[in-house]
Kinemage of the C-alpha trace (Angstrom):
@kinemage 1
@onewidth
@group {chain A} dominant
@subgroup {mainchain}
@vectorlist {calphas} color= white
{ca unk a 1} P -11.371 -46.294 49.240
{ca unk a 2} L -13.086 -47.574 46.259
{ca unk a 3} L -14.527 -43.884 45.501
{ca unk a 4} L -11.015 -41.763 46.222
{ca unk a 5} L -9.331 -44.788 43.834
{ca unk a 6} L -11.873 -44.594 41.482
{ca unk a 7} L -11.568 -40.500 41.331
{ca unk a 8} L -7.869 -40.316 41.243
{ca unk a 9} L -8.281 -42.833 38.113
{ca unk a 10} L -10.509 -40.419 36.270
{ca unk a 11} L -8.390 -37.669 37.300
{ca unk a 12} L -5.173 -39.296 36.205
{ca unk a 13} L -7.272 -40.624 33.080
{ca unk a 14} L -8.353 -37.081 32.228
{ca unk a 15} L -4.618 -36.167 32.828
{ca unk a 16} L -3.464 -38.429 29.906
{ca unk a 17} L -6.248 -37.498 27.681
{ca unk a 18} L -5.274 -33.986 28.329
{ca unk a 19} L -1.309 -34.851 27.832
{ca unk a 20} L -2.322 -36.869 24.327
{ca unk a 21} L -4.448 -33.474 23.099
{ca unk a 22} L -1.520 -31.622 23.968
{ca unk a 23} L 1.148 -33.564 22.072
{ca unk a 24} L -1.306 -33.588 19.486
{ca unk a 25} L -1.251 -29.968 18.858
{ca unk a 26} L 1.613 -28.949 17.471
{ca unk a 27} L 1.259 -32.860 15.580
{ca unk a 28} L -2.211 -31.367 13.727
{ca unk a 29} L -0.773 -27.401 13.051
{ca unk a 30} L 2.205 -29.213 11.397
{ca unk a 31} L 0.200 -31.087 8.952
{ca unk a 32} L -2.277 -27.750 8.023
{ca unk a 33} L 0.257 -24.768 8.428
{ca unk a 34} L 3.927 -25.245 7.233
{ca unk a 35} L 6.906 -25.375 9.903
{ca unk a 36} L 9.507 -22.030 10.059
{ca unk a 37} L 9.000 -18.808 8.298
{ca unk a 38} L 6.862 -18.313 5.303
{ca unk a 39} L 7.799 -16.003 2.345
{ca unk a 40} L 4.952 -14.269 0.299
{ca unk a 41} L 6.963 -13.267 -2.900
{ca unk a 42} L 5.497 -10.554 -5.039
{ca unk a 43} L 6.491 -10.394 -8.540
{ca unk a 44} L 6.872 -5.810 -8.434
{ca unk a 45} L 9.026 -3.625 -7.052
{ca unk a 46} L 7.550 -2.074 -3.357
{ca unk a 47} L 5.189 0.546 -3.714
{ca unk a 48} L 2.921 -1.391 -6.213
{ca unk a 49} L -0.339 -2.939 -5.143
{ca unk a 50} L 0.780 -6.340 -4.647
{ca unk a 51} L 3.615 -5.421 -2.680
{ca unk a 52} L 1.165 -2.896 -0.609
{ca unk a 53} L -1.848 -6.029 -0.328
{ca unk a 54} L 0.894 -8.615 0.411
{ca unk a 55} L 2.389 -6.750 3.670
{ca unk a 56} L -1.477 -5.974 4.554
{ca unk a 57} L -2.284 -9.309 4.836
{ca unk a 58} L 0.849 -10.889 5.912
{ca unk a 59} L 1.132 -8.744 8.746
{ca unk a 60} L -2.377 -10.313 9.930
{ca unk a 61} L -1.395 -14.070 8.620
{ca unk a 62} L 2.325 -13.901 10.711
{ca unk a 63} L -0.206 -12.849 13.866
{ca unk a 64} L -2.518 -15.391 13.167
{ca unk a 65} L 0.235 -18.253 12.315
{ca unk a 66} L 2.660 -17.297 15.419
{ca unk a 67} L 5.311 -17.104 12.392
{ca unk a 68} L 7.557 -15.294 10.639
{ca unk a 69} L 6.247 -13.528 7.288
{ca unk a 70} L 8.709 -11.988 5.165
{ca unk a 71} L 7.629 -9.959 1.457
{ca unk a 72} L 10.402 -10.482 -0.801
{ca unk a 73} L 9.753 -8.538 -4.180
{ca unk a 74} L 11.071 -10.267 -7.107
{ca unk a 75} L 10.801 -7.720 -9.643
{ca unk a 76} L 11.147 -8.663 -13.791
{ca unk a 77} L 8.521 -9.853 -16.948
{ca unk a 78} L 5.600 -8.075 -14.794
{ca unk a 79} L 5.862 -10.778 -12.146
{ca unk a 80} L 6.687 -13.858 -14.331
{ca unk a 81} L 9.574 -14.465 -12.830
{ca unk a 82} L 8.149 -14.318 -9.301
{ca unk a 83} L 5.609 -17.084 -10.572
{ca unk a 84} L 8.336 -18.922 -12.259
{ca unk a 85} L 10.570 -18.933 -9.489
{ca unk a 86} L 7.047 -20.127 -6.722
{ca unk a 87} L 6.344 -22.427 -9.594
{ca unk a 88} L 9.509 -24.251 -8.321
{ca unk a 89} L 9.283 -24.746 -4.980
{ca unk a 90} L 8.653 -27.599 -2.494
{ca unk a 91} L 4.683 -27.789 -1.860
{ca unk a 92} L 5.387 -27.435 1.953
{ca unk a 93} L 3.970 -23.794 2.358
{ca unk a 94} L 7.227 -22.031 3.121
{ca unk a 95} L 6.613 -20.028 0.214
{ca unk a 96} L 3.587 -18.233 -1.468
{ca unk a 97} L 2.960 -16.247 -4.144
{ca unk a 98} L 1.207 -12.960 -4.479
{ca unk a 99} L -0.557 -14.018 -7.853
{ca unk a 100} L -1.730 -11.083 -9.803
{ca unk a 101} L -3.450 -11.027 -13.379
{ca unk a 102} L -0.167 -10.985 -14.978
{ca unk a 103} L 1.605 -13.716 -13.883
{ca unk a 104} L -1.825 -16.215 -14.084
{ca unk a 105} L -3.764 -14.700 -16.721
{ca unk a 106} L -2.125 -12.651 -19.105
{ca unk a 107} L 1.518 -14.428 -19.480
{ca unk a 108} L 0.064 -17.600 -20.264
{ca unk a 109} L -1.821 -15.935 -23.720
{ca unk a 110} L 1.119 -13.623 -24.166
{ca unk a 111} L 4.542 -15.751 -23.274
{ca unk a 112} L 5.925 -17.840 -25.480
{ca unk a 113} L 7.659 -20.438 -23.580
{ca unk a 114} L 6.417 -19.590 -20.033
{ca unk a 115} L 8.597 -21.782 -17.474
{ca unk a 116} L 4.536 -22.994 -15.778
{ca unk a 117} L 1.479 -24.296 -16.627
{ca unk a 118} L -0.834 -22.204 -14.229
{ca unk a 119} L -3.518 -25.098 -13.920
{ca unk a 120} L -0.502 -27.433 -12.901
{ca unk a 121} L 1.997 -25.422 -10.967
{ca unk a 122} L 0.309 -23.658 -8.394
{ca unk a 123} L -2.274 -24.205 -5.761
{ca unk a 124} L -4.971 -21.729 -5.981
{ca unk a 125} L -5.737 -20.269 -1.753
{ca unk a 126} L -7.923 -17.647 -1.886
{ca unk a 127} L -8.517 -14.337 -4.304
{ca unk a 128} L -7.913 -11.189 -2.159
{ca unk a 129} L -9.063 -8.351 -4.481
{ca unk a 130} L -10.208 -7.654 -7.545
{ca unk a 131} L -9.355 -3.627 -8.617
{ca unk a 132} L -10.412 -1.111 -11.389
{ca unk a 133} L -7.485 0.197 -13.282
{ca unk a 134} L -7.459 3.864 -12.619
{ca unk a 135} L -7.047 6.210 -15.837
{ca unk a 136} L -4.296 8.952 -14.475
{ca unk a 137} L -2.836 11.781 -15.916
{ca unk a 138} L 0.089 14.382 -14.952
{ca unk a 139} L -1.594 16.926 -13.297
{ca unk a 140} L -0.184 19.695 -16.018
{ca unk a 141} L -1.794 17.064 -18.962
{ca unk a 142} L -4.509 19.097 -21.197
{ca unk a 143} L -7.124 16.445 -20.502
{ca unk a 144} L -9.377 16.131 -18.130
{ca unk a 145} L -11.991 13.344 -19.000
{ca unk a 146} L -11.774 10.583 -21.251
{ca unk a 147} L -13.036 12.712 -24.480
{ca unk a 148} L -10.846 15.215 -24.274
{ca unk a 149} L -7.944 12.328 -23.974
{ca unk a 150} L -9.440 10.848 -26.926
{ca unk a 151} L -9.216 14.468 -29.031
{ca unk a 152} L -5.341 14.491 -27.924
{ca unk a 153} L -4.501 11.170 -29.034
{ca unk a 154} L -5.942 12.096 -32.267
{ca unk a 155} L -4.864 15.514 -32.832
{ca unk a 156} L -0.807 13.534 -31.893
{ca unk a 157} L -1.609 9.989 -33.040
{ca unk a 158} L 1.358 7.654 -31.451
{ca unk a 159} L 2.538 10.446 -29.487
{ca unk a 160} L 0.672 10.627 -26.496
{ca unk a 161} L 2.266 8.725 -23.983
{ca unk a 162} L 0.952 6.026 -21.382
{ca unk a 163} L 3.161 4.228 -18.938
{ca unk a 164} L 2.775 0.583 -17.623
{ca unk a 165} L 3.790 -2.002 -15.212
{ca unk a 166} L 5.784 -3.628 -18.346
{ca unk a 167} L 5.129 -4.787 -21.678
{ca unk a 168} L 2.284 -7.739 -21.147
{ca unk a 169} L 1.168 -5.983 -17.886
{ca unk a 170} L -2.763 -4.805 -17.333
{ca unk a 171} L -2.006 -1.883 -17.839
{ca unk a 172} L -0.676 -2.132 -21.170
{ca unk a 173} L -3.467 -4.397 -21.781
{ca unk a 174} L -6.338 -1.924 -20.465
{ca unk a 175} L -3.746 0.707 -22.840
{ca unk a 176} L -4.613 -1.946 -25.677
{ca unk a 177} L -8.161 -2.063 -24.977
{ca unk a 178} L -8.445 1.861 -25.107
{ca unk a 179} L -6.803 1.796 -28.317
{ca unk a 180} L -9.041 -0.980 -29.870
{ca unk a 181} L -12.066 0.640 -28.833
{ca unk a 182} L -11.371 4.303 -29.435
{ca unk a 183} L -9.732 3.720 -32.292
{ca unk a 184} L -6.555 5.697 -31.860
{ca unk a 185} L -3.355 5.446 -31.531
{ca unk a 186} L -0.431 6.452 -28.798
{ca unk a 187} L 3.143 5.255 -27.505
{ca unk a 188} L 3.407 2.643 -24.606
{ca unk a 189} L 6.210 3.311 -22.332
{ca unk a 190} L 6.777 -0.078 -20.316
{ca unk a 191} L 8.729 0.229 -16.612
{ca unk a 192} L 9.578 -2.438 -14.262
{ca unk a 193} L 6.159 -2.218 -12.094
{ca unk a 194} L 3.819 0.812 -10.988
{ca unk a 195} L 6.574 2.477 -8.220
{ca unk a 196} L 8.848 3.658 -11.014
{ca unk a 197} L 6.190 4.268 -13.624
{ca unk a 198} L 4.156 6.787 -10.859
{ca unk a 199} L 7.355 8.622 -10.212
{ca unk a 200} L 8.183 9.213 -13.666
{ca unk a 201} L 4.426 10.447 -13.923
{ca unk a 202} L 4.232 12.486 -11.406
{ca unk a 203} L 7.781 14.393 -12.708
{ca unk a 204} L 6.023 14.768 -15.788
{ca unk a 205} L 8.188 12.183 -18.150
{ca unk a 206} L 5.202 10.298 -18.921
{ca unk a 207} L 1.509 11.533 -19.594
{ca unk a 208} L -0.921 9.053 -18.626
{ca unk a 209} L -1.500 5.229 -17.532
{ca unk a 210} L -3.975 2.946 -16.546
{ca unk a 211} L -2.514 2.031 -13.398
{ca unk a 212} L -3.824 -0.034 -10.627
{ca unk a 213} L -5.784 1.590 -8.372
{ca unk a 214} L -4.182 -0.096 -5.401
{ca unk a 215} L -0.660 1.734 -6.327
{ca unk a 216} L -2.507 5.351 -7.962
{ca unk a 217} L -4.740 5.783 -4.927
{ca unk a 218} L -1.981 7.795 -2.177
{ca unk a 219} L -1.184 9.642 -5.358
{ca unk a 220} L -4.665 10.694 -6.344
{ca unk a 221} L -5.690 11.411 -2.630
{ca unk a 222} L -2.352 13.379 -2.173
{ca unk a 223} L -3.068 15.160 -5.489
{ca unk a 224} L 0.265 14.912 -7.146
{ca unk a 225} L -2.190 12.800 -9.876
{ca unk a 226} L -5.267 13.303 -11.498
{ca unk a 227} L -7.781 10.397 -11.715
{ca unk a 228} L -10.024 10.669 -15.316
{ca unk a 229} L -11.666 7.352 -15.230
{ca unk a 230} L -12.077 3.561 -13.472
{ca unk a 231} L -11.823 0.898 -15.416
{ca unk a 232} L -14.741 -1.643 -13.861
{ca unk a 233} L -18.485 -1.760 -14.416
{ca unk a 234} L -19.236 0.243 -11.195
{ca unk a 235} L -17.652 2.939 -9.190
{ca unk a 236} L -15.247 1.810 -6.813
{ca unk a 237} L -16.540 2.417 -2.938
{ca unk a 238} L -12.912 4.059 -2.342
{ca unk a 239} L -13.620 6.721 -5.951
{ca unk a 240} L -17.035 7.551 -5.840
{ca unk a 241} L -16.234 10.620 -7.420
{ca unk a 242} L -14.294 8.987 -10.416
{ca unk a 243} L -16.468 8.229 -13.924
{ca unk a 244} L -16.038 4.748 -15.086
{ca unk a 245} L -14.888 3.999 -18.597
{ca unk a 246} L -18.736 3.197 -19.348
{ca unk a 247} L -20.029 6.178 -18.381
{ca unk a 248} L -17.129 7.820 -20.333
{ca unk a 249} L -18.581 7.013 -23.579
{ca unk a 250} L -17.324 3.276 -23.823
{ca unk a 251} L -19.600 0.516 -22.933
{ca unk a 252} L -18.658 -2.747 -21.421
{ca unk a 253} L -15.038 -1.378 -20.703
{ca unk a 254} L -14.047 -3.778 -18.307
{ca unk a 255} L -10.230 -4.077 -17.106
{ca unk a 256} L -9.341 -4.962 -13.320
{ca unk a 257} L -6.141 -6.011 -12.003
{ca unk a 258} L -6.365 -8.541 -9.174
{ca unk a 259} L -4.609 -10.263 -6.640
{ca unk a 260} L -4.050 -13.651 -4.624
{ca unk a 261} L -2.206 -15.843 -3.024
{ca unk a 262} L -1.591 -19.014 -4.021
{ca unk a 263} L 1.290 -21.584 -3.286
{ca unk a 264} L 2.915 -24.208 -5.611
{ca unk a 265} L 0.913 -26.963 -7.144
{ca unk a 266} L 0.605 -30.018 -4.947
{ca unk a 267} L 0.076 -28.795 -1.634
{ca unk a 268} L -1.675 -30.832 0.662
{ca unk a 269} L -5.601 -30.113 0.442
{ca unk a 270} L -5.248 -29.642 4.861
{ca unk a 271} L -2.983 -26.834 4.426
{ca unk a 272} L -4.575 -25.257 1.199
{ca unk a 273} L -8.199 -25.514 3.358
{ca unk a 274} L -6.671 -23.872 6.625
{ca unk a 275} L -4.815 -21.373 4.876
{ca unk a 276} L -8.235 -20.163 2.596
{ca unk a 277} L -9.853 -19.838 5.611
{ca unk a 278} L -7.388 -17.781 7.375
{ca unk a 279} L -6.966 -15.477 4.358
{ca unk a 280} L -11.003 -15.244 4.579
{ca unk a 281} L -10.849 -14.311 8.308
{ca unk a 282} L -7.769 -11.687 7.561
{ca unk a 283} L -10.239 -10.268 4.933
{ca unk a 284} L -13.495 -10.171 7.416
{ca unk a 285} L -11.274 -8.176 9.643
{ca unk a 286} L -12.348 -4.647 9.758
{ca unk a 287} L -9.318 -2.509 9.645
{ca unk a 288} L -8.352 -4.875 6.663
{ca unk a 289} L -11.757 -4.079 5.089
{ca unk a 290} L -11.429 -0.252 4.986
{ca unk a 291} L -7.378 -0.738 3.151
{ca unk a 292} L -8.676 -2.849 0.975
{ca unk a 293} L -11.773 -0.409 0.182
{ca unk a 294} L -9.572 2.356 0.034
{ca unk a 295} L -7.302 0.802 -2.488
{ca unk a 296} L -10.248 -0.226 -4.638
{ca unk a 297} L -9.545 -3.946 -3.740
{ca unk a 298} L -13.273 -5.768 -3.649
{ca unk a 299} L -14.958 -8.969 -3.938
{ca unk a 300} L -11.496 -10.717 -2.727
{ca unk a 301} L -12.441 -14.086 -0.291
{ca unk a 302} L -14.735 -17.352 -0.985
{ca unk a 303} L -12.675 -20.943 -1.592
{ca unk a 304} L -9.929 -21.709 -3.174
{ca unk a 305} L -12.264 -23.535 -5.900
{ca unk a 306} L -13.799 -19.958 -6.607
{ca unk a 307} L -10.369 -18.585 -7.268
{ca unk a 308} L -9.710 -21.437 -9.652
{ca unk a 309} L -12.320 -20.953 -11.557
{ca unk a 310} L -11.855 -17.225 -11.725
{ca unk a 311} L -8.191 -17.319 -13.076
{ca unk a 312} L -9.395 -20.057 -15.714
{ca unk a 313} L -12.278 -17.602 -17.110
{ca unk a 314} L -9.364 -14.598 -17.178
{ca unk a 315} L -7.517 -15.985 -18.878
{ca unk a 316} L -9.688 -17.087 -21.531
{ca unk a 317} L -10.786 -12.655 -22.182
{ca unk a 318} L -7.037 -11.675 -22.152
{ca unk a 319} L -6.323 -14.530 -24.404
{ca unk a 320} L -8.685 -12.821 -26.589
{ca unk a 321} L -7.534 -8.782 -26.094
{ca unk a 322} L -3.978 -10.210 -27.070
{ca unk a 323} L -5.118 -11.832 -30.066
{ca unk a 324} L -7.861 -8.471 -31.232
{ca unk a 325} L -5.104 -5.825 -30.435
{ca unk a 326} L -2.342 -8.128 -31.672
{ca unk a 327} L -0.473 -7.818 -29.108
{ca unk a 328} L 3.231 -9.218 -28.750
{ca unk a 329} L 6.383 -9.112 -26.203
{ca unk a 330} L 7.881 -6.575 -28.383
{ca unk a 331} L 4.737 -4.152 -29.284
């Protein structure tokens, strides 16, 4: 009696245990992951890397999360009003940001009266790429490497035109940098993000751009656009064909466009810790690997202190660019 007593206890003990851990569950997801549906907002119109990395990972976060993930592309001031609008919203994880060298290192050197403090108003979660600018051209454009683009903006100074996300984007910035250091001149034609600007390429309106190599890439492979140059230190896995600026005749030309998410400042340091490592184990997954090589997107991942630290020491050298190439809203 004493033994079947003693084994229903235990079994009825382990029963409760089992019942607590249960109820618990849902208790300790609550406090890391946020309730309902999240929204990753992305500060471009679709068809731009940060829309394209945004749905890559979301699609992998809503499977992981057993929630709904919606992109919502709030286009405008080359994503500042995306950041502004994130900026503003209840730390509760509902909504993230695609954060993008724009929004969280350029604007605050460039923007006058930004509506955020980046430090203060968002909560760094993990970088997910860093990208060379690629250096396109219209396929029917006279120049084929970067020397021969030099010779044309010489031969036309201020006529030789280069699209860009929008005035204060990285590509207009990587524009300013070519400028500065080859010491010509040429006409910047701002658009509202890298979808329109391509199409207006690739019909021939525009002549060249330092895009990002996450939204040039389909183009380049498809050959409706020719790739001159990248824009970081070392070839990009996914262009191994492609000359980098350096090796084009200008050393230390270094301009990337990157990308991560981040949510609004205050959010609990559970959730910001779960979520960085679920962004890292999106970006270990294989299939995710080979997009993100493809597009050009490297050295994304690490912890959310990394990514701090990162955006801090960007914006400090775009700070400086702005200030060398004089750089305003309306230039």
């Amino acid at each position: 009696y004493t033994t079947l007593f003693r084994s229903d206890h235990m079994k009825r003990r382990t029963f409760v245990t089992a019942t607590a851990a249960t109820l618990a569950a849902p208790m300790i997801q609550a406090q890391t992951l946020p309730n309902g549906p999240v929204r990753i907002i992305v500060g471009f119109p679709p068809g731009g890397g940060t829309d394209v990395l945004a749905r890559i990972v979301g699609q992998k976060l809503q499977a992981m999360w057993n929630t709904n993930i919606v992109i919502e592309n709030k286009a405008g001031a080359t994503g500042v009003i995306a950041a502004d609008y994130v900026a503003k919203q209840p730390a509760d994880g509902n909504t993230l940001l695609m954060a993008h060298i724009n929004s969280h290192a350029i604007a605050p050197g460039l923007v006058p009266k930004l509506g955020y403090v980046v430090e203060r108003d968002f909560t760094p979660l993990a970088l997910v790429g860093v990208t060379p600018n690629l250096l396109i051209a219209n396929v029917n454009q006279p120049a084929k490497t970067v020397a021969e683009l030099v010779a044309q903006c010489k031969a036309n100074p201020g006529k030789v035109s280069f699209g860009s996300a929008g005035q204060g984007s990285a590509q207009h910035l990587a524009m300013e940098m070519f400028k500065l250091s080859a010491g010509v001149d040429a006409l910047h034609v701002p658009y509202k993000g890298s979808g329109p600007m391509l199409v207006d390429l690739i019909g021939g309106q525009i002549q060249y751009s330092f895009d990002t190599m996450t939204a040039a890439t389909p183009h380049v492979k498809s050959g409706k656009v020719l790739a001159i140059a990248q824009t970081r230190g070392k070839r990009a896995k996914g262009h191994p064909n492609v000359p980098t600026m350096a090796e084009s005749g200008f050393p230390g030309f270094e301009a990337t466009t990157w990308y991560g998410l981040v949510g609004p400042g205050k959010l609990p340091a559970a959730m910001t810790q779960r979520m960085n490592e679920d962004i890292n184990k999106v970006l270990a997954m294989p299939d995710v690997q080979e997009k993100l090589e493809q597009y050009g997107a490297e050295d994304g991942g690490g912890t959310a202190q990394r990514f701090a630290d990162f955006i801090r020491v960007e914006q400090q050298k775009w700070a400086r660019v702005i200030k060398d190439a004089k750089v305003t809203l309306e230039s």
